[in-house]
N, CA, C and O atoms as CSV, one atom per row, in Angstrom:
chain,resi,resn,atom,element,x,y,z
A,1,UNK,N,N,41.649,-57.207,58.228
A,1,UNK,CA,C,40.362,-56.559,58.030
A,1,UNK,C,C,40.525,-55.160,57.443
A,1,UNK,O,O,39.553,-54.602,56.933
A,2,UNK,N,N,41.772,-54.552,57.501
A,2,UNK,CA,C,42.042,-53.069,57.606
A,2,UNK,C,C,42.165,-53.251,56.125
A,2,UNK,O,O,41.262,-52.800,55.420
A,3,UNK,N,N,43.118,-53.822,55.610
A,3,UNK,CA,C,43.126,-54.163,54.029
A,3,UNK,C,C,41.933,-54.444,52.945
A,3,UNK,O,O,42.101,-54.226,51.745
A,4,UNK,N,N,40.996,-54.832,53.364
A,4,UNK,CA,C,40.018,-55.608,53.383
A,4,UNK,C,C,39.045,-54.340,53.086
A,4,UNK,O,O,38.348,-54.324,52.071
A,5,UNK,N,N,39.038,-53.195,54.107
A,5,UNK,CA,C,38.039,-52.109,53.942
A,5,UNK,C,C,39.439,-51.261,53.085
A,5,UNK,O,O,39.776,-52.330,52.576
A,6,UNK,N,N,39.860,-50.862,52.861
A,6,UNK,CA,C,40.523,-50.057,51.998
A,6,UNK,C,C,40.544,-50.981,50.985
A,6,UNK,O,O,40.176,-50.275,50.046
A,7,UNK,N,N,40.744,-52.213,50.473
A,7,UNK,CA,C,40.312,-52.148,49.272
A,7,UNK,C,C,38.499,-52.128,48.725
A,7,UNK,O,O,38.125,-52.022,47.557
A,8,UNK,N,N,37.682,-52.252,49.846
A,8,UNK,CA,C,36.942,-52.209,49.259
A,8,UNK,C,C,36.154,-50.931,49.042
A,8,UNK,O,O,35.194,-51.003,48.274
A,9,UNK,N,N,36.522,-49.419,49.794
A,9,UNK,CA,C,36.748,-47.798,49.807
A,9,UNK,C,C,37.590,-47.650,47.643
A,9,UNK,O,O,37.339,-47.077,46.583
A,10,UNK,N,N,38.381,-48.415,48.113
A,10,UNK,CA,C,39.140,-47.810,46.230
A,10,UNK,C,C,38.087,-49.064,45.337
A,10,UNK,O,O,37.527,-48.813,44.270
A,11,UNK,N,N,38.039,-49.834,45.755
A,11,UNK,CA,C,37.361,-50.147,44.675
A,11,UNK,C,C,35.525,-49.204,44.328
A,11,UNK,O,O,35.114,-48.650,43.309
A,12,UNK,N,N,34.980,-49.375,45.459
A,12,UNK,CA,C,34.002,-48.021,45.323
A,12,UNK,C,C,34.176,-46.654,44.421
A,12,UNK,O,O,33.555,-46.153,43.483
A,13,UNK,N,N,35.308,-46.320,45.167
A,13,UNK,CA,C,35.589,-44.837,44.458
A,13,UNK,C,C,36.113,-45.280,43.034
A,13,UNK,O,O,36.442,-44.309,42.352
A,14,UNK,N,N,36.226,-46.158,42.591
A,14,UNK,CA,C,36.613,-46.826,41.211
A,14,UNK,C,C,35.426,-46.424,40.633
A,14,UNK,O,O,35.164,-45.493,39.871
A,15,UNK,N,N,34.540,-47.575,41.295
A,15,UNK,CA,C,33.051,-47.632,40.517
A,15,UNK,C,C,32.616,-46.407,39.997
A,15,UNK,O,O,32.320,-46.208,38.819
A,16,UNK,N,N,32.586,-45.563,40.941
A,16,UNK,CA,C,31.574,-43.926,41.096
A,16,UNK,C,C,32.925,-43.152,40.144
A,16,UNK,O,O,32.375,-42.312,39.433
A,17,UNK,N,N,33.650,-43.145,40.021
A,17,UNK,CA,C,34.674,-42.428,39.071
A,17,UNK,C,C,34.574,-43.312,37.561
A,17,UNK,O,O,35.475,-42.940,36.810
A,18,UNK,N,N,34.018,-43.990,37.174
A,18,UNK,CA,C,33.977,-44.942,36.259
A,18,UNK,C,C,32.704,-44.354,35.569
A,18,UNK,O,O,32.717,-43.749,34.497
A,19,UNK,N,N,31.671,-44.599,36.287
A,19,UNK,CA,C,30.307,-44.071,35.826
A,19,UNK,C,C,30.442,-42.625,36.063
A,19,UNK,O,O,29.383,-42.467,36.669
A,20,UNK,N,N,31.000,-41.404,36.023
A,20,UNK,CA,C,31.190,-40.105,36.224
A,20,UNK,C,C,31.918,-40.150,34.838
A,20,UNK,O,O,31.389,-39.377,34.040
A,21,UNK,N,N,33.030,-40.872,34.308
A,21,UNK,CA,C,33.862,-40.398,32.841
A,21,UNK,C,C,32.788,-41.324,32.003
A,21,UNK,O,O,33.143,-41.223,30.829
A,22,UNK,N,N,31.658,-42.163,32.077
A,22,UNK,CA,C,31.400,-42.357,31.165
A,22,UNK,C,C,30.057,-41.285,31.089
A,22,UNK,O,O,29.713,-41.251,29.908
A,23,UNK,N,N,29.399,-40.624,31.710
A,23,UNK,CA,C,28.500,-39.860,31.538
A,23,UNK,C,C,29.261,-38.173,31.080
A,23,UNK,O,O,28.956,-37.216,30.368
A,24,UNK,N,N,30.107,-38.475,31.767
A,24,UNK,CA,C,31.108,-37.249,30.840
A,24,UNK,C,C,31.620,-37.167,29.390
A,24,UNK,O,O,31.965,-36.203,28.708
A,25,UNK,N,N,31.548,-38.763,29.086
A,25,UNK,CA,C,31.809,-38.922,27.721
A,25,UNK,C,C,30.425,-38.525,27.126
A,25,UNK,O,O,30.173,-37.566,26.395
A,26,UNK,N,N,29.577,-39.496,27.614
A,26,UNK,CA,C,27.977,-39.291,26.968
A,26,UNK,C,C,27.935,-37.305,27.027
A,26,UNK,O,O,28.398,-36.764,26.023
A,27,UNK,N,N,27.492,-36.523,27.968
A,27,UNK,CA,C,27.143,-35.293,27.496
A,27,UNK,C,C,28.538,-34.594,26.331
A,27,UNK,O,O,28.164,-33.950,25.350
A,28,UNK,N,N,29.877,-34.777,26.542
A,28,UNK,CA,C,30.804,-34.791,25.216
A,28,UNK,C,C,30.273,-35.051,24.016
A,28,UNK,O,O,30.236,-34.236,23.094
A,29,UNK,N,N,29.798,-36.309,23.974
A,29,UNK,CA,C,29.004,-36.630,22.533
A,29,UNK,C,C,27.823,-35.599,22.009
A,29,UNK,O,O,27.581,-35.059,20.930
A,30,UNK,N,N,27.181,-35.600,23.378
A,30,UNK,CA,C,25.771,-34.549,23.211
A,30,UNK,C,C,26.377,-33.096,22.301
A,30,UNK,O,O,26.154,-32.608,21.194
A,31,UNK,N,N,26.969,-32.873,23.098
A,31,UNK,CA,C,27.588,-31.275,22.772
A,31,UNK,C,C,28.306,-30.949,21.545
A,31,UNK,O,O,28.470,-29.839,21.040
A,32,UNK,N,N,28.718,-32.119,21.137
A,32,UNK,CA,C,30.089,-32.341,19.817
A,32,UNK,C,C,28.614,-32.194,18.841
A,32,UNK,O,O,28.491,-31.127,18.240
A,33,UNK,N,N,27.673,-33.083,18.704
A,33,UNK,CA,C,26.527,-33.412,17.856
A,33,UNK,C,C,25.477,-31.866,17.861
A,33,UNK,O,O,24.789,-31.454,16.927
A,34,UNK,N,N,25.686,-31.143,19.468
A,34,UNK,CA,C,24.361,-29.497,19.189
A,34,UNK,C,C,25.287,-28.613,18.379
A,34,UNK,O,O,24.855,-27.655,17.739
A,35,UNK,N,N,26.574,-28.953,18.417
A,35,UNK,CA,C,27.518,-28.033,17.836
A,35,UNK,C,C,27.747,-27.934,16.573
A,35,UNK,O,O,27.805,-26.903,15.903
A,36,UNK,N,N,27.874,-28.978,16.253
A,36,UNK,CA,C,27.583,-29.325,14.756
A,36,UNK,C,C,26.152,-29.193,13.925
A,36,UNK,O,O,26.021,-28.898,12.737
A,37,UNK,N,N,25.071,-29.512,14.940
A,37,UNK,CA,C,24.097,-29.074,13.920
A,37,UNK,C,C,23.819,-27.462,13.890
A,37,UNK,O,O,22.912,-26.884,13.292
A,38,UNK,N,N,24.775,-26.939,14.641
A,38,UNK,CA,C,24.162,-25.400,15.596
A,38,UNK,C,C,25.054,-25.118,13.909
A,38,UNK,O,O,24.433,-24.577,12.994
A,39,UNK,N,N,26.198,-25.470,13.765
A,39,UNK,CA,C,27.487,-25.014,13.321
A,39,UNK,C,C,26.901,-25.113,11.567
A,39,UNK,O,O,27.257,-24.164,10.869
A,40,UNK,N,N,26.236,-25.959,11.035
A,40,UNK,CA,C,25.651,-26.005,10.084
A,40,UNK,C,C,24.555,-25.051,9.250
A,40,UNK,O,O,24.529,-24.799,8.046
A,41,UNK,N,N,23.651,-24.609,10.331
A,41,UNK,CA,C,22.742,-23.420,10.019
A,41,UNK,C,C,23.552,-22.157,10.194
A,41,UNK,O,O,23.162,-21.315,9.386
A,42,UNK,N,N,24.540,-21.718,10.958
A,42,UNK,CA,C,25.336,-20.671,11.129
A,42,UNK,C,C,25.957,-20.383,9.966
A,42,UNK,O,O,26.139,-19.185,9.750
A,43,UNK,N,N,26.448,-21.401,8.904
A,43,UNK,CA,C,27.286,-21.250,7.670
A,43,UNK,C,C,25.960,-20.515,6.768
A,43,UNK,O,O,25.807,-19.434,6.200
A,44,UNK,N,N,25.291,-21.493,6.940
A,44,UNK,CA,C,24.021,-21.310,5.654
A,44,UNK,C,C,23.225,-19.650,5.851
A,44,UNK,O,O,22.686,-18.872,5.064
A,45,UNK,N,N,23.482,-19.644,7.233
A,45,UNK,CA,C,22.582,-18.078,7.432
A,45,UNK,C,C,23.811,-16.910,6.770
A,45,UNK,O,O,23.443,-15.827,6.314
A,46,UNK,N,N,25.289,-17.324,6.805
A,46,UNK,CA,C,26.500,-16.467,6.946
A,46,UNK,C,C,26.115,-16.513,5.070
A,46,UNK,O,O,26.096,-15.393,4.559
A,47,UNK,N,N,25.902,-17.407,4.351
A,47,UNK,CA,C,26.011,-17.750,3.112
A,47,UNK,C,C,24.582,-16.658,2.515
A,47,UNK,O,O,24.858,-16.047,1.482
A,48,UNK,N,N,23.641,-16.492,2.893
A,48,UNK,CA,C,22.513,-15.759,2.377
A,48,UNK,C,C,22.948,-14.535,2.925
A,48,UNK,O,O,23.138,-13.745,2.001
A,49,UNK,N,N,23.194,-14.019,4.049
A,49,UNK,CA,C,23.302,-13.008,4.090
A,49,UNK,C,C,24.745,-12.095,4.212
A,49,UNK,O,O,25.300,-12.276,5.296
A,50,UNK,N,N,25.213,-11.467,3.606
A,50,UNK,CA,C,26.268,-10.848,3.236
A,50,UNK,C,C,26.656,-9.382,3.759
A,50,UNK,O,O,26.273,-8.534,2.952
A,51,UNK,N,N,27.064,-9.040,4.462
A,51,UNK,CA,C,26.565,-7.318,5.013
A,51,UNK,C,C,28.050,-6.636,5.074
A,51,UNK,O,O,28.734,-6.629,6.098
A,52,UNK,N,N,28.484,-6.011,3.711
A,52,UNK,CA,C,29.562,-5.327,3.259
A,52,UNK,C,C,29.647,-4.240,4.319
A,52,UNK,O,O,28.772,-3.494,4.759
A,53,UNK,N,N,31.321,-4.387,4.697
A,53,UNK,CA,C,31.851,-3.850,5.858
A,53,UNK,C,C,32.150,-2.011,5.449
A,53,UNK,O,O,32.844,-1.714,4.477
A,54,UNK,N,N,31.728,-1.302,6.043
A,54,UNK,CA,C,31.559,0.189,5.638
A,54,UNK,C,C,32.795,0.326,6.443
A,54,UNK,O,O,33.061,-0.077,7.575
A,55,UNK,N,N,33.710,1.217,5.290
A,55,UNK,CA,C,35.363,1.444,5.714
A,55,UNK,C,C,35.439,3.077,6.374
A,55,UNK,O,O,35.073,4.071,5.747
A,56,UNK,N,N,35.899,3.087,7.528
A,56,UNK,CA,C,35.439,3.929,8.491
A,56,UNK,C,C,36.637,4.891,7.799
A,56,UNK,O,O,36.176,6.023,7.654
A,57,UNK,N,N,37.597,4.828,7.472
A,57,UNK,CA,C,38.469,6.137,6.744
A,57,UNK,C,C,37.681,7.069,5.933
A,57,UNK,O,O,37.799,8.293,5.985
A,58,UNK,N,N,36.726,6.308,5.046
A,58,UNK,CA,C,36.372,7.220,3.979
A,58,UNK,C,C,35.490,7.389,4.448
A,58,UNK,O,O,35.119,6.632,5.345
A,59,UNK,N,N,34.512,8.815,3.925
A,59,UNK,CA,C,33.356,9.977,3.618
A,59,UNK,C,C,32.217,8.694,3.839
A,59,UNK,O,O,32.308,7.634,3.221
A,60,UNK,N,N,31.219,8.971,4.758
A,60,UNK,CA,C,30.041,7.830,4.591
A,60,UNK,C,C,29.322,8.203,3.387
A,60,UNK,O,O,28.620,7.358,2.832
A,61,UNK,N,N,29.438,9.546,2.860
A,61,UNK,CA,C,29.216,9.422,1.319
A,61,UNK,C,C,29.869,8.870,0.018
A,61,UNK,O,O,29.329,8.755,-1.082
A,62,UNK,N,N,31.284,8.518,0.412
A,62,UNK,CA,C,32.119,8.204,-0.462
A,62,UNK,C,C,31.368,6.242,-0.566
A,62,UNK,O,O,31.314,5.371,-1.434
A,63,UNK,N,N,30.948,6.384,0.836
A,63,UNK,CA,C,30.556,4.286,1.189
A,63,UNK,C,C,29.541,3.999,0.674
A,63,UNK,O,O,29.417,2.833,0.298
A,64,UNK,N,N,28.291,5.080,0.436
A,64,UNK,CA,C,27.559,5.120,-0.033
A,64,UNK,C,C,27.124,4.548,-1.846
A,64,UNK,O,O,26.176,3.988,-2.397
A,65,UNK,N,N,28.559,5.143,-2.267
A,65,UNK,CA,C,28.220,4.810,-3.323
A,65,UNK,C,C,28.989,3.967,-4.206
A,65,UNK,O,O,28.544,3.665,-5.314
């Protein structure tokens, strides 16, 4: 009987560890897919806007111009 409830304790904790990596896979997918569309508008905003790096050695009048 003792065998009997320990396998049926691991097979449980099978189950519930089974459905835990596949919902871990599922939000993985989620996140791979916000990242990528996140990661797409980030290029395109980096691509329009351009904001030349002011070189802190020289005169902010020298950057000026």
């Amino acid at each position: 009987m003792r065998s009997f409830q320990r396998l049926e304790a691991v097979t449980d904790a099978s189950a519930k560890l089974i459905a835990q990596l596949r919902e871990l896979e599922g939000l993985r997918e989620r996140v791979r897919k916000a990242e990528l569309a996140r990661g797409s508008r980030r290029v395109d905003r980096r691509k329009r806007m351009r904001i030349r790096r002011v070189d802190r050695r020289k005169p902010l009048t020298a950057a000026r111009a």
